[in-house]
DRENBATOR-888802 format. One record per residue (C-alpha): residue number from 1; chain; x, y, z. Coordinates in steps of 0.1 Angstrom, whole numbers. Each point is the difference from the previous one (the first is absolute). Example, Ala and Ser with C-alpha at 12.3 -4.5 7.8 and 13.67 -1.06 7.14 Angstrom:
<recs>
(1; A; (123; -45; 78))
(2; A; (14; 34; -7))
</recs>
This chain:
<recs>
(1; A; (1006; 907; 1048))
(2; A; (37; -4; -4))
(3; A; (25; 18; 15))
(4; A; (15; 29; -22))
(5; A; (38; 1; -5))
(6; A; (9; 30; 24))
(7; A; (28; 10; -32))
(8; A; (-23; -6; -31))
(9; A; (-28; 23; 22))
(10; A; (24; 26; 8))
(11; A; (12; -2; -40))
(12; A; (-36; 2; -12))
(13; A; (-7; 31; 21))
(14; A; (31; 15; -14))
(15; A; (-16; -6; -37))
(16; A; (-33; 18; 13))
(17; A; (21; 31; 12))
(18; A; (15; 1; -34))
(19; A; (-34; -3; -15))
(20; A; (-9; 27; 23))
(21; A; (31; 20; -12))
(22; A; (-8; -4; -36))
(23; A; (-34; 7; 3))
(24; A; (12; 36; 16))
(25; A; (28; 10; -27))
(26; A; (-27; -6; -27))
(27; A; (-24; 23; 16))
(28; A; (27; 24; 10))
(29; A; (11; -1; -41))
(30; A; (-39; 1; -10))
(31; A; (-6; 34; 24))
(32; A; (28; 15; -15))
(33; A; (-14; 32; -21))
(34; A; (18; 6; -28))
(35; A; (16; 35; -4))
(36; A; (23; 4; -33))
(37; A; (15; 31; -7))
(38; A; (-21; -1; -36))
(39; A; (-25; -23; -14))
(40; A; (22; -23; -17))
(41; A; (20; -3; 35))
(42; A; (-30; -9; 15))
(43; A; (-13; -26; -22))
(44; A; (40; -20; 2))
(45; A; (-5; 8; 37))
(46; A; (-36; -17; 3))
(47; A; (14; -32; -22))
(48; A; (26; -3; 21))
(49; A; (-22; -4; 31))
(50; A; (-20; -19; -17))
(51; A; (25; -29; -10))
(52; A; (9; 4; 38))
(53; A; (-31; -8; 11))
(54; A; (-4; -33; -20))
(55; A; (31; -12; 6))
(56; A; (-12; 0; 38))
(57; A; (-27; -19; -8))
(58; A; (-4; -33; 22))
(59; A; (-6; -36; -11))
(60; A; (-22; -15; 26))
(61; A; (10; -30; -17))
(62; A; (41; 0; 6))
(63; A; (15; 16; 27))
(64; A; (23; 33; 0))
(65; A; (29; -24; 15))
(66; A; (15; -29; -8))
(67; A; (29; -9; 25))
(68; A; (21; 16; 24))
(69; A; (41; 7; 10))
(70; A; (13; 4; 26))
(71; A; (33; 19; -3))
(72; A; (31; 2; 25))
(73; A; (8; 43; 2))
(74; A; (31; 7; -8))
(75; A; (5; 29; 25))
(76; A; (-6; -29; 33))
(77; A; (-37; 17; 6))
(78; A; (-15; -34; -6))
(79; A; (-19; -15; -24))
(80; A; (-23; 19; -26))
(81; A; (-35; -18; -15))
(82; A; (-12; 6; -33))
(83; A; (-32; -16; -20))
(84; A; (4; -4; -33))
(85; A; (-26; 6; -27))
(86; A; (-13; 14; -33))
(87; A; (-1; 35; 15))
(88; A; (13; 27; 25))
(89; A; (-21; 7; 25))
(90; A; (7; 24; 32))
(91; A; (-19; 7; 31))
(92; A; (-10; 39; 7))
(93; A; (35; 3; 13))
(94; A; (13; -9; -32))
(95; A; (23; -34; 13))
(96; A; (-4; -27; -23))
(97; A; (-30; -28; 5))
(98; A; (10; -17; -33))
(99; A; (27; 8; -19))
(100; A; (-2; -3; -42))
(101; A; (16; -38; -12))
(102; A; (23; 24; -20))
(103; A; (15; 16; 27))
(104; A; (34; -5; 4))
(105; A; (-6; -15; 38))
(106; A; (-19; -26; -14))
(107; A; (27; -14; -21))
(108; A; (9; -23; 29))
(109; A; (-33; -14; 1))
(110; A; (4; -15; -33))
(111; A; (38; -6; -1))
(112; A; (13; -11; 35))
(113; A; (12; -36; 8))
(114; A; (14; -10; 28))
(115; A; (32; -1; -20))
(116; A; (-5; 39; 1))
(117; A; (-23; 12; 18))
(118; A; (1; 36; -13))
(119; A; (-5; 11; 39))
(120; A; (-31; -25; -3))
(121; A; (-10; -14; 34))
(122; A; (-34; -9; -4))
(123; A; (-19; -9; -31))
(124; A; (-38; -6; 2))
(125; A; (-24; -6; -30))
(126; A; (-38; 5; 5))
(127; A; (-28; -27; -10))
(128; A; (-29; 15; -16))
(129; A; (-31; -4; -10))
(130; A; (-32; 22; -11))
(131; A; (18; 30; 15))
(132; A; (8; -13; 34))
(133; A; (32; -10; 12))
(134; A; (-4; -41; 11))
(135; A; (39; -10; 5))
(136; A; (35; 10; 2))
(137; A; (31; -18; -6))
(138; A; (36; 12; 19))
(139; A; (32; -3; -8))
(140; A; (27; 11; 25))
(141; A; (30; 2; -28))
(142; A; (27; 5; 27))
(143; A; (-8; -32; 26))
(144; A; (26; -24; -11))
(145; A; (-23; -27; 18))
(146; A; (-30; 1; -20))
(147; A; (-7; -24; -31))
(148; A; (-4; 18; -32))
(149; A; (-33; -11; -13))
(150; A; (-21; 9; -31))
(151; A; (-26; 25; 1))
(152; A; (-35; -14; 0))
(153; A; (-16; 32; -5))
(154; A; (30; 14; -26))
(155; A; (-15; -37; -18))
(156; A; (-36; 1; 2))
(157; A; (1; 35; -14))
(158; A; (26; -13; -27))
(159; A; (-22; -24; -7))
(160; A; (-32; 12; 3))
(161; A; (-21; -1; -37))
(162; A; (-4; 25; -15))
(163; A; (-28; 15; -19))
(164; A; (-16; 35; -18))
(165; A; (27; 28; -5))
(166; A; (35; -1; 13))
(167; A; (4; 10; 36))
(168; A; (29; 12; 15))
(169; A; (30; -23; 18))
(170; A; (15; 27; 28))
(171; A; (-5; -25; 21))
(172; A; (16; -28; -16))
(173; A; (31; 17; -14))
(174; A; (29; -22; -4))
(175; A; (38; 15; 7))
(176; A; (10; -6; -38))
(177; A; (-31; 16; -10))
(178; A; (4; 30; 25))
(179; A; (34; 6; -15))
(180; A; (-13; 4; -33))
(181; A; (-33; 26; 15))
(182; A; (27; 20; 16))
(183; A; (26; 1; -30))
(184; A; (15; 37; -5))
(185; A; (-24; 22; -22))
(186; A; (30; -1; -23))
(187; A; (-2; -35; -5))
(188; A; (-19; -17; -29))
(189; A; (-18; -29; 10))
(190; A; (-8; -32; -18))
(191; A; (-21; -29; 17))
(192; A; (-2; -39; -18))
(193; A; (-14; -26; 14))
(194; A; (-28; -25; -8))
(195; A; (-33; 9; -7))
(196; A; (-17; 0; 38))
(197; A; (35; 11; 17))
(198; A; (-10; 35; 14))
(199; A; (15; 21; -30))
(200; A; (-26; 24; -5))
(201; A; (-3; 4; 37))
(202; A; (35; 6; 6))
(203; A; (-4; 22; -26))
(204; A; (-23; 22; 14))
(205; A; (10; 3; 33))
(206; A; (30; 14; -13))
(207; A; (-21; 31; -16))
(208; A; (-18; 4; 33))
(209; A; (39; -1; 19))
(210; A; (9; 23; -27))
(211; A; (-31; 25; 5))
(212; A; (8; -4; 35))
(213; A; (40; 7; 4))
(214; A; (1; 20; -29))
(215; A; (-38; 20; -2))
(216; A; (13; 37; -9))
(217; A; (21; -12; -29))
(218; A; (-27; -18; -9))
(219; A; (-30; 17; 2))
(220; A; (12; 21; -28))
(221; A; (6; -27; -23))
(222; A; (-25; -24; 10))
(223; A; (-3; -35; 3))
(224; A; (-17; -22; -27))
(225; A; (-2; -38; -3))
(226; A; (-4; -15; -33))
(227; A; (-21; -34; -5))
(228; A; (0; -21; -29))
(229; A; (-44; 4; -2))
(230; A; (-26; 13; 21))
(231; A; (-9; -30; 16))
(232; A; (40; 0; 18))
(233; A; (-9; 33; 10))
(234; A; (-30; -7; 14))
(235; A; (16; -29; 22))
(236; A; (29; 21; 12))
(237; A; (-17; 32; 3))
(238; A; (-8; -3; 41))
(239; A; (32; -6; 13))
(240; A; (13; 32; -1))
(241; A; (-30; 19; 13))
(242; A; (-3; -27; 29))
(243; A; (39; 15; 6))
(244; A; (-16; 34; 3))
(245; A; (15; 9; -33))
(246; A; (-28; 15; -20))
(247; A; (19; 19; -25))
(248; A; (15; -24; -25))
(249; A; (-15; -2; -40))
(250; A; (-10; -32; -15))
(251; A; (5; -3; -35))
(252; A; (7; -28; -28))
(253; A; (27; -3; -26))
(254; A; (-32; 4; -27))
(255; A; (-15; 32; 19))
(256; A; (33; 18; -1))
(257; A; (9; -4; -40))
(258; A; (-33; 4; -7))
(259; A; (6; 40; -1))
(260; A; (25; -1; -26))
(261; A; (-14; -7; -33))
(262; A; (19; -28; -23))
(263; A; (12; 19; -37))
(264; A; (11; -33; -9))
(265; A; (12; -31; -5))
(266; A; (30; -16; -8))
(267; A; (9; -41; -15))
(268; A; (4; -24; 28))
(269; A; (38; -4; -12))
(270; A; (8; 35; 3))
(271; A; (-22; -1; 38))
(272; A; (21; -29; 7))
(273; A; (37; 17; -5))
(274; A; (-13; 29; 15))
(275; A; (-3; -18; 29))
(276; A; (31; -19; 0))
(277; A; (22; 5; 26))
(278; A; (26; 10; -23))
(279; A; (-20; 28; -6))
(280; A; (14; 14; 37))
(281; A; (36; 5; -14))
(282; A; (-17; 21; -31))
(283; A; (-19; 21; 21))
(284; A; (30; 5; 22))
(285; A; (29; 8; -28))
(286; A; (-28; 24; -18))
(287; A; (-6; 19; 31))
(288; A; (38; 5; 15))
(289; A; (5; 10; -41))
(290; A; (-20; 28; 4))
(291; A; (12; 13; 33))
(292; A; (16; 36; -7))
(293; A; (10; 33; 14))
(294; A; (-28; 25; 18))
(295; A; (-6; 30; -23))
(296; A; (-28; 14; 22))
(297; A; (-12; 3; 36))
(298; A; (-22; -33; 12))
(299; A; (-38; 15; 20))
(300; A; (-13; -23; 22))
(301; A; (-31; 8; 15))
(302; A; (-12; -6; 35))
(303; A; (-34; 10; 6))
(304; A; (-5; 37; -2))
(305; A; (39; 2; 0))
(306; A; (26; -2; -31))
(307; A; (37; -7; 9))
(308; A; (23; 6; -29))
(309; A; (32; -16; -4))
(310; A; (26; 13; -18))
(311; A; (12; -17; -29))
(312; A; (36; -5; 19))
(313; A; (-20; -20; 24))
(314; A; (-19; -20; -23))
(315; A; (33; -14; -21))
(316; A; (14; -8; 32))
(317; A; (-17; -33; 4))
(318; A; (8; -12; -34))
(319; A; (34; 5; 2))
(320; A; (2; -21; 34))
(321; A; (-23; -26; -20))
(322; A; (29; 1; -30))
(323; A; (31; 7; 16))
(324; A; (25; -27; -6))
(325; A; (12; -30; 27))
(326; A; (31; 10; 19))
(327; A; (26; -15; -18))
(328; A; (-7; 22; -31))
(329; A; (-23; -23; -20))
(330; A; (-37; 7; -8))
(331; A; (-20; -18; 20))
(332; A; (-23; -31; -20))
(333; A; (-34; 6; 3))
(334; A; (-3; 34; 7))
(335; A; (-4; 22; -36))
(336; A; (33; -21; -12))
(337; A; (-16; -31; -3))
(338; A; (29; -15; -20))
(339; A; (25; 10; 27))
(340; A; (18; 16; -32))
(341; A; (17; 33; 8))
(342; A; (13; 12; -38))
(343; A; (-37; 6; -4))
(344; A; (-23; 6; 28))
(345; A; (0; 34; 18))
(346; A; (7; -9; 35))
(347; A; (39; -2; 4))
(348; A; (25; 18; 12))
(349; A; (11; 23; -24))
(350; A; (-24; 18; -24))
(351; A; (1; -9; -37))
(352; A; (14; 21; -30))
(353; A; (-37; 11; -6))
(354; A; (-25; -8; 22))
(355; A; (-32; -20; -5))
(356; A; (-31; 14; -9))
(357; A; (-16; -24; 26))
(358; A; (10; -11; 37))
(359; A; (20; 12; 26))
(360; A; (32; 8; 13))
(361; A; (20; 2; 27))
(362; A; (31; 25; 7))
(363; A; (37; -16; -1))
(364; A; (14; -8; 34))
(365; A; (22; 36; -3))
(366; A; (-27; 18; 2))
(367; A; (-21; -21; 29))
(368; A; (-29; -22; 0))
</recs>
């Protein structure tokens, strides 16, 4: 029998102790007895633990870790280890075993170089197969002496064919594609590339980075992917519960208009200029035409609550959205989409008679 590599032994028992772990907090989470403070409490409540639970659910056929870092301290107290993987999972003591891909201390696992090292001193990716860990790979980002080679194990997995539904590529990430998971929230995303280029799976792992960093906003407004068919759906639909997100709606362009009935139908020419482009700058002069002064109070309401704004309130923002550029001209674009100022309502000085429609602004005499 060949001799074991004392490092990959001491890594595989550190996957059984995190099997171990996660075994526990999914028991723990299953014993839990559910005690709302009314029925419908308790039913949320007993969901909730129940999404818990499956999202700690084990696949004896992938492991709960994929590589490791080994980080330089920044207070001089040493180095700090972490194990990277789909999940977080702590010991009874709560210190981390594995800490969640999305984590912001795994960002160096994914985007360090030994052009910057991020605080990166060791890098080590995990060979796997059926479960069990086989291999690792190091690098050691801040030894000026040592070749940088390729990954063999970052290649084979890269490589590897791929069959059935999508699975998830946590372990595979690329820097340029971990810069688009972990864009801000406020950022719209758009992915091209070929067909076979990891689109969909960028895609995706940005919703679960999004569910992760971002779950309270979130979990009000849920999350839901749209597919062109069912058959998409059906490919994609295990990567994010194989993330331990369980939470997120499937749905397809067809399902969702489906609940609004069609009256009618128009010509194809008249479809076609709606959906000129040109049609933008319509839509935009129609709207900023209409825009006029608050006669009433604006309700707004917020659960069991109503906030009421008074109508003062309410024209403020319009008059910001219409007040004229600084040197005295109406701003193009705004609701003087001419730039014109004999005729539009945002200028300095208030007409003769004023308009019917729009907004105004007081003259500089009497403030802005």
């Amino acid at each position: 029998m060949p001799d074991v590599d004392p490092l990959l032994a001491a890594e595989q028992a550190h996957l059984a102790r995190a099997r171990a772990q996660a075994a526990r907090m999914r028991e723990r989470t299953l014993s839990l007895e559910v005690q709302g403070g009314d029925r419908i409490s308790s039913e949320v409540l007993a969901a909730t633990l129940h999404q818990r639970a499956t999202s700690l659910l084990d696949d004896p056929t992938s492991t709960l870790f994929f590589g490791r870092i080994d980080v330089d301290d920044p207070g001089g107290r040493g180095r700090e280890r972490w194990y990277v993987g789909r999940r977080h999972v702590a010991d009874e003591a709560g210190d981390p075993v594995v800490v969640d891909w999305r984590a912001d201390v795994s960002r160096g696992f994914y985007r360090a170089s030994r052009a910057e090292p991020m605080g990166v001193v060791l890098r080590r990716r995990f060979g796997v197969d059926h479960g069990r860990l086989t291999a690792y790979e190091d690098e050691h980002l801040t030894d000026a002496g040592e070749a940088e080679a390729r990954s063999q194990i970052l290649a084979a997995e890269i490589e590897r064919p791929r069959v059935g539904p999508m699975r998830d590529i946590v372990a595979t990430i690329q820097p340029e594609q971990d810069e688009i998971v972990r864009a801000d929230v406020a950022t719209t995303v758009c992915v091209q590339g070929a067909p076979g280029t990891g689109k969909t799976a960028v895609g995706l792992h940005r919703a679960a980075w999004l569910l992760y960093a971002h779950r309270d906003r979130l979990a009000r407004s849920g999350v839901l992917v749209v597919g062109p068919n069912r058959s998409f759906l059906e490919h994609v639909g295990a990567v994010l519960p194989a993330l331990g997100e369980v939470e997120v709606g499937h749905t397809t362009v067809e399902d969702m208009v489906a609940a609004v009935p069609v009256r009618r139908t128009e010509p194809a020419d008249v479809a076609t200029l709606k959906g000129d482009a040109r049609m933008a700058e319509v839509l935009r002069r129609a709207v900023w035409s209409r825009v006029g002064t608050a006669r009433e109070a604006l309700v707004v309401p917020r659960g069991s609550v109503r906030w009421r704004v008074p109508a003062h309130r309410v024209a403020e923002p319009a008059r910001r959205a219409c007040a004229p550029a600084a040197s005295g001209t109406a701003r193009p674009g705004r609701c003087c989409p001419s730039g014109s100022r004999t005729r539009c309502c945002c200028r300095w000085r208030r007409p003769a008679t004023p308009p019917t429609t729009g907004c105004r602004t007081p003259s500089p005499a009497r403030g802005r």
